[in-house]
C-alpha positions in Angstrom: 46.9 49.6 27.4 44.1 50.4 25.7 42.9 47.3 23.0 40.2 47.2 20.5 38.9 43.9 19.0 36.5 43.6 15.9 34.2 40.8 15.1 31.2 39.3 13.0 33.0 39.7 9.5 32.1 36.8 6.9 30.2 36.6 3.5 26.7 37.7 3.2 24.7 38.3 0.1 23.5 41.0 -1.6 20.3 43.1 0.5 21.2 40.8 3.8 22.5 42.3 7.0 25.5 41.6 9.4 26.5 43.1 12.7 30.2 44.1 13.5 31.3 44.2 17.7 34.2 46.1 18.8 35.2 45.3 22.3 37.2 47.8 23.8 39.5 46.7 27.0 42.3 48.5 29.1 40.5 51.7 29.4 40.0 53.9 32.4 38.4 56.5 30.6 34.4 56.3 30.8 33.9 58.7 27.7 35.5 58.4 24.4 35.1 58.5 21.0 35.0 55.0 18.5 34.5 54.9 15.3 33.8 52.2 12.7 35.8 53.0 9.5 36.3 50.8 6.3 39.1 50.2 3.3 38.5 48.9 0.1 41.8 47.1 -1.5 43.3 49.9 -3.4 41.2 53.0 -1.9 41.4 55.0 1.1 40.2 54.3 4.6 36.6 56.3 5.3 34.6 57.2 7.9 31.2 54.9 8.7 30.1 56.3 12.0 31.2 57.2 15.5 30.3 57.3 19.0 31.1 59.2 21.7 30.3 56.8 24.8 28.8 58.6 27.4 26.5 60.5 24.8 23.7 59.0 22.8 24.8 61.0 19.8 26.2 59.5 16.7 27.7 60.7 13.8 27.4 58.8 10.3 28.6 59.9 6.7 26.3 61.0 4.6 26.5 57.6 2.5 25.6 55.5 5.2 22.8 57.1 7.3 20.1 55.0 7.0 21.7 51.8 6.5 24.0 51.6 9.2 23.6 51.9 12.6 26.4 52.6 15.4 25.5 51.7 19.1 27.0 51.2 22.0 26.7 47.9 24.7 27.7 49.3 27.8 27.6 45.5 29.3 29.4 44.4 26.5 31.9 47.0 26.7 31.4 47.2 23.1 30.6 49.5 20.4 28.3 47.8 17.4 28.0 48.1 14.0 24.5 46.9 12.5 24.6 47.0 8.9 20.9 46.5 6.9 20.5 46.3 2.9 24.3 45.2 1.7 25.1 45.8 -1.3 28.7 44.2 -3.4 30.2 47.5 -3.1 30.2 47.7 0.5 32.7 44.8 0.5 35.7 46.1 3.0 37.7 45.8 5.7 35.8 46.7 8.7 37.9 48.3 11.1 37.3 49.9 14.6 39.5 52.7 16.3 39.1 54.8 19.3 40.7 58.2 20.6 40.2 58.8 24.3 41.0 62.5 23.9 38.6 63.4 21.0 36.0 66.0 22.5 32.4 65.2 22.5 32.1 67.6 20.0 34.4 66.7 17.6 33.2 63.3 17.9 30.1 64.1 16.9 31.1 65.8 13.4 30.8 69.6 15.3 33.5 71.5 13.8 34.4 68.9 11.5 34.2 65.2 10.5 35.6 62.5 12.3 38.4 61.1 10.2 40.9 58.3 10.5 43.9 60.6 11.2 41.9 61.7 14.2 41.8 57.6 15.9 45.4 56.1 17.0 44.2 52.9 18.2 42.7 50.2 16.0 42.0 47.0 16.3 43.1 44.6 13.8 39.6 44.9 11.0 37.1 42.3 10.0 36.2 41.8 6.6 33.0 41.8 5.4 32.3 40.2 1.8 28.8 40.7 0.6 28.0 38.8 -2.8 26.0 39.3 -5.7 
């Protein structure tokens, strides 16, 4: 069973950076997509960025590029989340979700973007609190 686990959440202020991990376990699978997705209180869940691991290409929603930065640890068996110039609003849950049977392709934003109906396992979020 496959099992995703998020960490590095906490407070950070305003223009500082953090780095989220997602751990992923119980997979026999070598290529898959992950994706890093957050939820304010109140508003929807949105696409940051995926991954497709056994391709070094990324996606990222437009808001983000720039900014954020998906990777991949293959010794870590994690997928990584580094996250420069914070601002208040990006103050979210942090959450981290893989599909094994998402194609390269759509992984990568080809016929259309990665969304969070497309991911059916999560792991349980980290939230991330940036202050003023």
């Amino acid at each position: 069973r496959v099992q995703l686990v998020e960490s590095g959440g906490g407070t950070v202020e305003a223009g500082g950076s953090r780095k989220l991990s997602c751990v992923v376990s119980g997979s026999t699978e070598t290529s898959y997509c992950v994706g890093w997705f957050r939820q304010v209180l109140g508003k929807e869940r949105e696409t940051v960025a995926a991954i497709y691991t056994s391709q070094p290409d990324t996606y990222y929603t437009d808001s983000f590029k720039g900014r954020f930065t998906i990777s991949q640890d293959k010794a870590k068996n994690s997928v990584d989340l580094q996250m420069n110039s914070l601002k208040p609003d990006d103050t979210a849950m942090y959450y981290c979700a893989a599909n094994m049977h998402l194609s390269f392709f759509d992984c990568s934003g080809g016929y259309s973007d990665p969304e969070p109906p497309d991911f059916r396992i999560w792991g349980q979020g980290t939230q991330v609190t940036v202050s003023s």
